[in-house]
VMD Tcl script that builds the backbone (N, CA, C; Angstrom):
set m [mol new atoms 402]
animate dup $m
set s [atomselect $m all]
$s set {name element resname resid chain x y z} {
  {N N UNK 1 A 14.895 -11.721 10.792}
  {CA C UNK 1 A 14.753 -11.890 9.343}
  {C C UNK 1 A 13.322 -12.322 9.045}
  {N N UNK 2 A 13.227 -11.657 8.254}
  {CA C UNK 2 A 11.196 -12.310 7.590}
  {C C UNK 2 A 11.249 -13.325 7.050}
  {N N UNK 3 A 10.484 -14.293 7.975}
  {CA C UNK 3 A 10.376 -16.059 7.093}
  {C C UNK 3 A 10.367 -16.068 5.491}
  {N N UNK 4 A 9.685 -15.284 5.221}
  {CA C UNK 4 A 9.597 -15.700 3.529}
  {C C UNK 4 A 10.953 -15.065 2.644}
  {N N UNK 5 A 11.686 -14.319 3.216}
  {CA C UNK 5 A 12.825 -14.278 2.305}
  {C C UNK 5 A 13.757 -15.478 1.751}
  {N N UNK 6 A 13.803 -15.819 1.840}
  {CA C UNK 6 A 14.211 -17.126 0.954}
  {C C UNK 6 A 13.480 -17.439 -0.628}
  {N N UNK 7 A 12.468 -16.496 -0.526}
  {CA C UNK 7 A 11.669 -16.583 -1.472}
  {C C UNK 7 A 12.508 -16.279 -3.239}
  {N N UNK 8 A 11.869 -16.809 -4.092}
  {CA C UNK 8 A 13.146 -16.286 -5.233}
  {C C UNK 8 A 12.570 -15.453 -5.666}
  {N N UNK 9 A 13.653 -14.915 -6.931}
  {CA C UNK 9 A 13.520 -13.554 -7.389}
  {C C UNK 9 A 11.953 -13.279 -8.367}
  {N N UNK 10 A 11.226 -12.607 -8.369}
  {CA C UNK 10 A 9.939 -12.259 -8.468}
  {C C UNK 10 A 10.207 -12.916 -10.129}
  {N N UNK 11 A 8.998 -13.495 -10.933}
  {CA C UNK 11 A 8.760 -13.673 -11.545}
  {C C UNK 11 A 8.090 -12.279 -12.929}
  {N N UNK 12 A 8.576 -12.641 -14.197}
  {CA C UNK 12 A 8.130 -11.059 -14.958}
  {C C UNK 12 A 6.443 -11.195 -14.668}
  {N N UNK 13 A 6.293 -10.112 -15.112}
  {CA C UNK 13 A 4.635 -9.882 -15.047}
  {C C UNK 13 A 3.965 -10.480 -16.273}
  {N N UNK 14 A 4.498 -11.371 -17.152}
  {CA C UNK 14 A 3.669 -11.892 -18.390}
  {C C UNK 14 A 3.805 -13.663 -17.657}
  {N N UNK 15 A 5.006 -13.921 -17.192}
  {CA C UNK 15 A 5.149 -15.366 -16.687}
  {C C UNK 15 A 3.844 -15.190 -15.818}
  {N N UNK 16 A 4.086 -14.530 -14.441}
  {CA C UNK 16 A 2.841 -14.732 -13.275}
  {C C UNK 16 A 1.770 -14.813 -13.951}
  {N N UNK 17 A 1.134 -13.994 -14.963}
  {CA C UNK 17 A 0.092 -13.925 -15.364}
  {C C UNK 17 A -0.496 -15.319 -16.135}
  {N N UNK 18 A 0.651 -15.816 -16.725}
  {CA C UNK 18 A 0.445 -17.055 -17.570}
  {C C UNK 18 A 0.216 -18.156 -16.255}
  {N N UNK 19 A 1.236 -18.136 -15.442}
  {CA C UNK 19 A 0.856 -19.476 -14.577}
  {C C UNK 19 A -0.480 -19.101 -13.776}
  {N N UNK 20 A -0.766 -17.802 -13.705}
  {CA C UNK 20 A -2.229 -17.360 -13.185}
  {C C UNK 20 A -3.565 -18.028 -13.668}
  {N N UNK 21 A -3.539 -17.707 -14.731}
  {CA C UNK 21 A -4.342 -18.339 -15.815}
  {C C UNK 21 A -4.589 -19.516 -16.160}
  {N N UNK 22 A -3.376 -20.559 -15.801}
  {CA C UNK 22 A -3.272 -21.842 -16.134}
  {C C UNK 22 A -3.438 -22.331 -14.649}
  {N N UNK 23 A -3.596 -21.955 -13.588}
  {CA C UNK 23 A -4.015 -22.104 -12.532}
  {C C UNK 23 A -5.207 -22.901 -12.361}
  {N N UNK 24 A -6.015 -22.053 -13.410}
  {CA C UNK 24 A -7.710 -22.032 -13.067}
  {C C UNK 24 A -7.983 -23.392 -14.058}
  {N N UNK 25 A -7.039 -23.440 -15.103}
  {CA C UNK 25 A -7.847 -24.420 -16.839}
  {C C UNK 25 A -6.944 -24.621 -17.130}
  {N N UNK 26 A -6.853 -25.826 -18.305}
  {CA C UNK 26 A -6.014 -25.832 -19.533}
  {C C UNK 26 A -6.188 -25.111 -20.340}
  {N N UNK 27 A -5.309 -24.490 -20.870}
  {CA C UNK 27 A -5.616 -23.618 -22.406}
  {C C UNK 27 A -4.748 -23.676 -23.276}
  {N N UNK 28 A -5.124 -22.994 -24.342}
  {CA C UNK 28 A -4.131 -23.254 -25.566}
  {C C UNK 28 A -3.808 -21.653 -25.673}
  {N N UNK 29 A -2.487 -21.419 -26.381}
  {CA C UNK 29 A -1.966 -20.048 -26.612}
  {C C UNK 29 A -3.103 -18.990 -26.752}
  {N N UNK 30 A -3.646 -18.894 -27.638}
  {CA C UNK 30 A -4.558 -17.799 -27.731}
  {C C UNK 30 A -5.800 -17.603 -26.423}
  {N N UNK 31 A -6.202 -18.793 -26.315}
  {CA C UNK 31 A -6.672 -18.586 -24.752}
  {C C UNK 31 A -6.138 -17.577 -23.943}
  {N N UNK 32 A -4.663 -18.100 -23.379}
  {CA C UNK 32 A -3.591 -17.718 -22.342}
  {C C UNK 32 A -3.969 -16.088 -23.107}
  {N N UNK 33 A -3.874 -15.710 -23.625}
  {CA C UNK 33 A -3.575 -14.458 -24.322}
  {C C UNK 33 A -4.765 -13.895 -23.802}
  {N N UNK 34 A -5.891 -13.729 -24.138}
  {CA C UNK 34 A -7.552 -13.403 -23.529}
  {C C UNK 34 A -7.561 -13.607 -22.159}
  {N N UNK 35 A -7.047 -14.369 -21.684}
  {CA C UNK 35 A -7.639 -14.584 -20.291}
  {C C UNK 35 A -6.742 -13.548 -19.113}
  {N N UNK 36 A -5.181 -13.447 -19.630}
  {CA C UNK 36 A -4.104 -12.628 -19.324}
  {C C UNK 36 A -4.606 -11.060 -19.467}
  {N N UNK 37 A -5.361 -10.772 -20.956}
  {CA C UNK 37 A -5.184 -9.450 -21.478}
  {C C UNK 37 A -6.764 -9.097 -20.020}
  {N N UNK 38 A -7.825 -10.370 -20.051}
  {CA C UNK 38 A -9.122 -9.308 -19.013}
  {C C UNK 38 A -8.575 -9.876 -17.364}
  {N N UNK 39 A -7.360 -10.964 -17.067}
  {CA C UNK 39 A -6.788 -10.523 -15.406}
  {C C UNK 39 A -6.009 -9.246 -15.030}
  {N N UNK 40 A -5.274 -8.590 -16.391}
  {CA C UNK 40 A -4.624 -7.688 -15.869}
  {C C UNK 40 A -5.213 -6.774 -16.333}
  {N N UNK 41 A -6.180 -6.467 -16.512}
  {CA C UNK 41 A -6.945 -5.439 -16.594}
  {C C UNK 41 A -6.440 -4.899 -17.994}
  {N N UNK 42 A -5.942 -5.122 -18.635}
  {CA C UNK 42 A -5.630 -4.946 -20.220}
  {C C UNK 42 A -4.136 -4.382 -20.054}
  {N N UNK 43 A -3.093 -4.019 -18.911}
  {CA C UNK 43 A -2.248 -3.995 -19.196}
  {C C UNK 43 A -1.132 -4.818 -19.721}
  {N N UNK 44 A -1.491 -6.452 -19.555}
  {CA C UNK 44 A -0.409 -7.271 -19.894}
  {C C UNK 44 A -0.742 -7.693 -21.440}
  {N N UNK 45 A -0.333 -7.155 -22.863}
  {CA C UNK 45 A -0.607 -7.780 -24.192}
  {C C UNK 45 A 0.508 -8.896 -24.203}
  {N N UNK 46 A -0.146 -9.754 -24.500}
  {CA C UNK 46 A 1.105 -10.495 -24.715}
  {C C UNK 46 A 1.179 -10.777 -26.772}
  {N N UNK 47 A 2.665 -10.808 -27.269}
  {CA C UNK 47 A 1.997 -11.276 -28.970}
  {C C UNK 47 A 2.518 -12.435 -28.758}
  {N N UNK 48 A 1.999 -12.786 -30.017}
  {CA C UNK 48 A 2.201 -14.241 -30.673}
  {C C UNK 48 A 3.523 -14.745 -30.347}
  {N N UNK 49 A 4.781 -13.993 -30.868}
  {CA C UNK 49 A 6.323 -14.593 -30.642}
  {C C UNK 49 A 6.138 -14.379 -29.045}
  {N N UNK 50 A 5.846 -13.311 -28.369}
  {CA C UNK 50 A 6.333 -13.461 -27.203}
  {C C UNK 50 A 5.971 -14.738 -26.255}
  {N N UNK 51 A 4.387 -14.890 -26.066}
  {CA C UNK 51 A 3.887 -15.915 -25.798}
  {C C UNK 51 A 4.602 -17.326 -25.789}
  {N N UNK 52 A 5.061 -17.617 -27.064}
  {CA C UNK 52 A 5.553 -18.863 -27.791}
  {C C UNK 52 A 7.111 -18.763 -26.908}
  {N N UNK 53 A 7.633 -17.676 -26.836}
  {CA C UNK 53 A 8.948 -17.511 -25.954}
  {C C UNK 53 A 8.457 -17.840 -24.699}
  {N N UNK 54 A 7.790 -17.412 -23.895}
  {CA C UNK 54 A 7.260 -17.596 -22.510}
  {C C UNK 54 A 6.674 -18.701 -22.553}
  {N N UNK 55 A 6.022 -19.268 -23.282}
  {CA C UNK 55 A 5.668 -20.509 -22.969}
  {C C UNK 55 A 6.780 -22.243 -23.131}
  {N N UNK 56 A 7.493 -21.595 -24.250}
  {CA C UNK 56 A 8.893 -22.361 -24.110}
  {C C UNK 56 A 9.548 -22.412 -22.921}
  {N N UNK 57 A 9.924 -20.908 -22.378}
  {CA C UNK 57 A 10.710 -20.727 -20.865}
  {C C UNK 57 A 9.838 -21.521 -19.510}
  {N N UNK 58 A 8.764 -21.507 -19.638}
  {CA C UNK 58 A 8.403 -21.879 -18.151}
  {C C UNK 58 A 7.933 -23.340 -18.633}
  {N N UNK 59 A 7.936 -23.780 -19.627}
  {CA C UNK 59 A 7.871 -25.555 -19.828}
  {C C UNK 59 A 9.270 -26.307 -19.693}
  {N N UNK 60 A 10.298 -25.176 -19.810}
  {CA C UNK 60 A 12.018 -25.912 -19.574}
  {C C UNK 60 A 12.006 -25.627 -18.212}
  {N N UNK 61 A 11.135 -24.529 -17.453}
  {CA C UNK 61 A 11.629 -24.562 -16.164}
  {C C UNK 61 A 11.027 -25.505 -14.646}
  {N N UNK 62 A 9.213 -26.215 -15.850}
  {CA C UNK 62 A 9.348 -27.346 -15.064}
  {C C UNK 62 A 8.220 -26.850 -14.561}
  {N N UNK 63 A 7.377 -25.211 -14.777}
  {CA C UNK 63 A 6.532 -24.793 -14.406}
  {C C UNK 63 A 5.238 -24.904 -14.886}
  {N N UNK 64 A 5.041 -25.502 -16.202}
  {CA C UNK 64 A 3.658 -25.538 -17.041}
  {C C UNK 64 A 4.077 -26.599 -17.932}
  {N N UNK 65 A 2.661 -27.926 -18.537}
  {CA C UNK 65 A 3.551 -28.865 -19.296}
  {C C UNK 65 A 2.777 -29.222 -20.171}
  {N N UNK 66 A 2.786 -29.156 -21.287}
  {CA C UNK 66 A 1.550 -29.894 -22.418}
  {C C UNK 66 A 0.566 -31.061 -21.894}
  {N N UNK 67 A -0.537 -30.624 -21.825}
  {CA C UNK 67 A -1.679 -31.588 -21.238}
  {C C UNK 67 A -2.005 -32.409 -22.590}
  {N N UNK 68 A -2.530 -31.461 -23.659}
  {CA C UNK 68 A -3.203 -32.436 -24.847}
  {C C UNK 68 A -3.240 -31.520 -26.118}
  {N N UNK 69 A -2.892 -31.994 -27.428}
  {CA C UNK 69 A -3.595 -31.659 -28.712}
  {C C UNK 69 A -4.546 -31.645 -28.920}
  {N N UNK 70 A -5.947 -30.460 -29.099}
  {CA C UNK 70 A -7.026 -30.717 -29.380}
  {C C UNK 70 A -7.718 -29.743 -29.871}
  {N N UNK 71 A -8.884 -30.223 -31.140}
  {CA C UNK 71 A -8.988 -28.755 -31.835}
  {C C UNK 71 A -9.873 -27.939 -30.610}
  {N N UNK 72 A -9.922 -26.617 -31.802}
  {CA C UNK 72 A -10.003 -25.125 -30.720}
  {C C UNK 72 A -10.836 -24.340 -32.139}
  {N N UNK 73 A -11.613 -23.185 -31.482}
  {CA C UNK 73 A -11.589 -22.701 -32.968}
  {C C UNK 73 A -12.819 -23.031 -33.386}
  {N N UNK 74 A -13.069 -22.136 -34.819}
  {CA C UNK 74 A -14.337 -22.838 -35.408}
  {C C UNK 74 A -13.748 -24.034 -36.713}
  {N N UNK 75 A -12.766 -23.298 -37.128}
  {CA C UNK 75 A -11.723 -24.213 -37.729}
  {C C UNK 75 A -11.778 -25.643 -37.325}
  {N N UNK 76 A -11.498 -25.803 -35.838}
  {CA C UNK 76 A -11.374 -27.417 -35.293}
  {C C UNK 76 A -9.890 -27.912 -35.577}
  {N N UNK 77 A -8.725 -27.001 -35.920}
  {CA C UNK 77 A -7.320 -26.904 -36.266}
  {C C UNK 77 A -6.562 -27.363 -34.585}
  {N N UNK 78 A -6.031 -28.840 -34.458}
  {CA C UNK 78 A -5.603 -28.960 -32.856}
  {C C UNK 78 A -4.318 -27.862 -32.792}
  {N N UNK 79 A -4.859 -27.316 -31.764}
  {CA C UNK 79 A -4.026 -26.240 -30.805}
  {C C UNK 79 A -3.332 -27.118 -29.340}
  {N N UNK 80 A -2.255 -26.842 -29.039}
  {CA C UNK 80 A -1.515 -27.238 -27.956}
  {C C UNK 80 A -2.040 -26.673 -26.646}
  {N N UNK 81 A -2.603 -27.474 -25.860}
  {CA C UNK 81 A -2.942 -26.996 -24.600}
  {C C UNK 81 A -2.106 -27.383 -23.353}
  {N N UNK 82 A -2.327 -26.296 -22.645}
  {CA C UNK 82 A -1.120 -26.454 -21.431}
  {C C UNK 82 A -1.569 -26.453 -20.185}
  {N N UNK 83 A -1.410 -26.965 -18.937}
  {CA C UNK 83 A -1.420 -26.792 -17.800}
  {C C UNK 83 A -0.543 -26.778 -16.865}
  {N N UNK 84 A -0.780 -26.072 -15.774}
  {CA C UNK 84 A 0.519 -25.998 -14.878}
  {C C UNK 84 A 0.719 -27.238 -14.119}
  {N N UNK 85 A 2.099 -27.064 -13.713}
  {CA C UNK 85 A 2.492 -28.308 -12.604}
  {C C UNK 85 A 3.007 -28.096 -11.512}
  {N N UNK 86 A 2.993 -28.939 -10.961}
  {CA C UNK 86 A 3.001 -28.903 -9.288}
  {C C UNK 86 A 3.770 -27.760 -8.945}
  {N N UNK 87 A 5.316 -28.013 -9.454}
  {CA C UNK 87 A 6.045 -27.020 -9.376}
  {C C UNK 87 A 5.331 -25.353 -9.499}
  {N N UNK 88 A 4.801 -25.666 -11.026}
  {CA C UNK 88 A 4.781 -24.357 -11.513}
  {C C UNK 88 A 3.226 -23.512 -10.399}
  {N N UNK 89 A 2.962 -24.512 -9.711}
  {CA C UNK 89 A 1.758 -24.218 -8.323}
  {C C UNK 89 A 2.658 -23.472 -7.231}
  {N N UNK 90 A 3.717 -24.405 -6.974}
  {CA C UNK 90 A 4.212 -23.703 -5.842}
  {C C UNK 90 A 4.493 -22.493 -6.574}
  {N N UNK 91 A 5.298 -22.514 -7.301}
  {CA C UNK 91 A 6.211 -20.750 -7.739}
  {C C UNK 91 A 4.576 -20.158 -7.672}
  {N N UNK 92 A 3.639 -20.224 -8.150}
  {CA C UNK 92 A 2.899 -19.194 -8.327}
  {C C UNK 92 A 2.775 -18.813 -6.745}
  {N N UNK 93 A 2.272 -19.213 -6.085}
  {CA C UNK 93 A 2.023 -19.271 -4.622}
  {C C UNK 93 A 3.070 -18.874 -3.795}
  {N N UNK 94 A 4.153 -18.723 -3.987}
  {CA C UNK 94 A 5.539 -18.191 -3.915}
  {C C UNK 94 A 5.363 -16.562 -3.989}
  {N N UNK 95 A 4.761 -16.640 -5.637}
  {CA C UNK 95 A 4.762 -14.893 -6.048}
  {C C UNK 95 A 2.951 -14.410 -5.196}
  {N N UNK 96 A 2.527 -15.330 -5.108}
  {CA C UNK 96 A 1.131 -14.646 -4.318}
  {C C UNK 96 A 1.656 -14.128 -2.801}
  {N N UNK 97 A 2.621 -14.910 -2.387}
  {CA C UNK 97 A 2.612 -14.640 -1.061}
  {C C UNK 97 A 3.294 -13.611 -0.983}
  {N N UNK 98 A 4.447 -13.353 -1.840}
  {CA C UNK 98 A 4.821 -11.540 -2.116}
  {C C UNK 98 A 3.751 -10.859 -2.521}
  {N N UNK 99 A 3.029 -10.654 -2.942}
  {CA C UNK 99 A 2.144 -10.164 -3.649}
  {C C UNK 99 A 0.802 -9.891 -2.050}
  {N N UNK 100 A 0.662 -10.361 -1.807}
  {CA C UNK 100 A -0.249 -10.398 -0.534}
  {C C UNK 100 A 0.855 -9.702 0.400}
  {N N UNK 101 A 1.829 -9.788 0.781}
  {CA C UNK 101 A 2.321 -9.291 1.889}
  {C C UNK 101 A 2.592 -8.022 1.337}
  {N N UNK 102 A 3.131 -7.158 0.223}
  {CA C UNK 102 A 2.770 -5.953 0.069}
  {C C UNK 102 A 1.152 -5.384 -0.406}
  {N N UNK 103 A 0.038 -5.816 -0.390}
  {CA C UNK 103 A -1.481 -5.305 -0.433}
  {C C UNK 103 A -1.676 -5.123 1.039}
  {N N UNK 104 A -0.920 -5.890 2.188}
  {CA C UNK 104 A -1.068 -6.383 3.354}
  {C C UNK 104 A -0.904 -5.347 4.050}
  {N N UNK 105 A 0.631 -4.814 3.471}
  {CA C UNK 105 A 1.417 -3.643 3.855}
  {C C UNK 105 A 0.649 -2.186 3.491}
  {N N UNK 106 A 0.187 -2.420 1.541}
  {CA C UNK 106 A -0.601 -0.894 1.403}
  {C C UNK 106 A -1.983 -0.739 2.283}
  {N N UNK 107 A -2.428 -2.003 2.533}
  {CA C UNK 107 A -3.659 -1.645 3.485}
  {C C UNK 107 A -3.747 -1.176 5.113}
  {N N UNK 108 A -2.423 -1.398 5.767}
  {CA C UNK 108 A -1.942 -0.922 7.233}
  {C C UNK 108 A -1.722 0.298 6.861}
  {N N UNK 109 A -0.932 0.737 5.618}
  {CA C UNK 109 A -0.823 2.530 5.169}
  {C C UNK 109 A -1.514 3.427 5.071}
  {N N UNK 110 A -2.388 2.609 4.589}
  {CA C UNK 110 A -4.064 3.582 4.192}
  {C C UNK 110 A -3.890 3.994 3.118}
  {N N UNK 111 A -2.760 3.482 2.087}
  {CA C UNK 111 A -2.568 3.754 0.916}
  {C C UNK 111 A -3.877 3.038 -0.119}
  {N N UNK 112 A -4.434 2.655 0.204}
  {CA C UNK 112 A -6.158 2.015 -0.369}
  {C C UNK 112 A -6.828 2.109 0.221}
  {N N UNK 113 A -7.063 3.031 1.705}
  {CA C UNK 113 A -8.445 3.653 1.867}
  {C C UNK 113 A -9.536 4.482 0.974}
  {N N UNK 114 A -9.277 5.316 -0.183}
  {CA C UNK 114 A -9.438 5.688 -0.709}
  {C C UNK 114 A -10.435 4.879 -1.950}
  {N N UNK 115 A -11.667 5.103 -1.812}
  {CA C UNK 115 A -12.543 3.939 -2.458}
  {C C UNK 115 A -13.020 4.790 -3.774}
  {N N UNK 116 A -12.008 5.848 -4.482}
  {CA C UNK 116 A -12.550 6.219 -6.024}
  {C C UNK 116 A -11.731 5.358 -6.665}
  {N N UNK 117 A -12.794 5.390 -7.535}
  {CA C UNK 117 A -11.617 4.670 -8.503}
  {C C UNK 117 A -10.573 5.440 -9.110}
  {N N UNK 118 A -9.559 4.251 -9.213}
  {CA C UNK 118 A -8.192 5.011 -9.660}
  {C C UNK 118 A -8.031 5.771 -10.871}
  {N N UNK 119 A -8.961 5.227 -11.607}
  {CA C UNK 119 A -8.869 6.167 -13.380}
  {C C UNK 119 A -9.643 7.679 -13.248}
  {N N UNK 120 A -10.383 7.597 -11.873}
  {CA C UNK 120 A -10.886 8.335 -11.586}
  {C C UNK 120 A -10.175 9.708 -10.811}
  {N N UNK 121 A -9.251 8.725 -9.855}
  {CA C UNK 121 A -8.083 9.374 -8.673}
  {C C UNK 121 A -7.295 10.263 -10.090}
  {N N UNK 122 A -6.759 8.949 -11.243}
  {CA C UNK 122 A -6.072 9.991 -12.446}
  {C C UNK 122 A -6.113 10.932 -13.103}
  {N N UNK 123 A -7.188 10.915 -13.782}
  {CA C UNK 123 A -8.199 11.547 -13.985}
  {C C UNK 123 A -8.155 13.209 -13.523}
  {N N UNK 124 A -8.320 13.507 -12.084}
  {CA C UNK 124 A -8.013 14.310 -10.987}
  {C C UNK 124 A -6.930 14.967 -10.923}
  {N N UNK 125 A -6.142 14.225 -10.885}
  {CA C UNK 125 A -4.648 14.639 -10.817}
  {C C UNK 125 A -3.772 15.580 -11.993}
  {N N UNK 126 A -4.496 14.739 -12.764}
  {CA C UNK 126 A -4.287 15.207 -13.967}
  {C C UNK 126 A -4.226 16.732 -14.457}
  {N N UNK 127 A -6.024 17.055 -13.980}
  {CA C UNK 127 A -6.512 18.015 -14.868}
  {C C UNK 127 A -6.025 19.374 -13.432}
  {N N UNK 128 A -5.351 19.046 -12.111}
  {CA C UNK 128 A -4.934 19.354 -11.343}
  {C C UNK 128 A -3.833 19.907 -11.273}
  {N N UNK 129 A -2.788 18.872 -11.792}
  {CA C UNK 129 A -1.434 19.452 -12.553}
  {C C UNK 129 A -1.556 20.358 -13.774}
  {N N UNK 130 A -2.630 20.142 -14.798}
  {CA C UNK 130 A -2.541 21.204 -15.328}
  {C C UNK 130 A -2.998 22.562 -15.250}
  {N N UNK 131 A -3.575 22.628 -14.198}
  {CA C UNK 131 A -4.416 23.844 -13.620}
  {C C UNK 131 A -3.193 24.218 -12.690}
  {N N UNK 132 A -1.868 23.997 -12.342}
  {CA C UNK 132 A -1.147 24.392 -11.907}
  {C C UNK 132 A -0.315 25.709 -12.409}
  {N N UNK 133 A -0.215 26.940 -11.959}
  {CA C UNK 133 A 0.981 28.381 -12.275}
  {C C UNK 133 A 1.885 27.808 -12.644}
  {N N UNK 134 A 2.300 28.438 -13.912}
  {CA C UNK 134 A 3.812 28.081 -14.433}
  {C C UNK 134 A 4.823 28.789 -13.668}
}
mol reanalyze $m
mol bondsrecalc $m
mol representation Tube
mol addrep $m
């Protein structure tokens, strides 16, 4: 059996990203939002309600916890800032170590030998499939 199975069930891709983020700083919602939208390369948007949902869920679960009220802004309007906790360290480190053991795995494949870039690899494929006989 592989030591790390015991591991729990993978975290969504807007949670990881949030405890990612709060890893590095404290931030306040709209922060988390910017810092999420340029780690995942612009696929993770998070909105306003959702955020406020996700950030409710992983403060009941013990994973991220209000550090301080303090303004933000040019306004100077205090925004709620958050940081992670111990807990919410391990879980991340939990999902890194899945996360590393399959990059671990695509790199023994040679499934990332391939040094174009991928929008580039798409790109390719693309105009490939359509140059395909009906």
């Amino acid at each position: 059996m592989y030591p790390y199975s015991h591991l729990p069930a993978p975290l969504s891709v807007q949670a990881f990203h949030i405890l990612f983020a709060l890893s590095r700083t404290e931030l306040h919602a709209y922060a988390i939002k910017s810092v999420v939208m340029n780690d995942s390369l612009g696929s993770v948007n998070l909105t306003d309600s959702r955020i406020r949902k996700l950030l409710e869920q992983l403060q009941n679960e013990g994973f991220i916890e209000i550090a301080a009220s303090k303004p933000a802004g040019k306004s100077g309007i205090p925004r709620l800032h958050y940081r992670i906790s111990e807990h919410g360290t391990l879980r991340l480190k939990e999902e890194l170590t899945r996360i590393n053991h399959t990059v671990k795995i695509a790199k023994a494949t040679s499934l990332m030998e391939n040094e174009t870039p991928i929008d580039i690899q798409r790109l390719l494929l693309t105009q490939k499939l359509a140059n395909l006989p009906e």
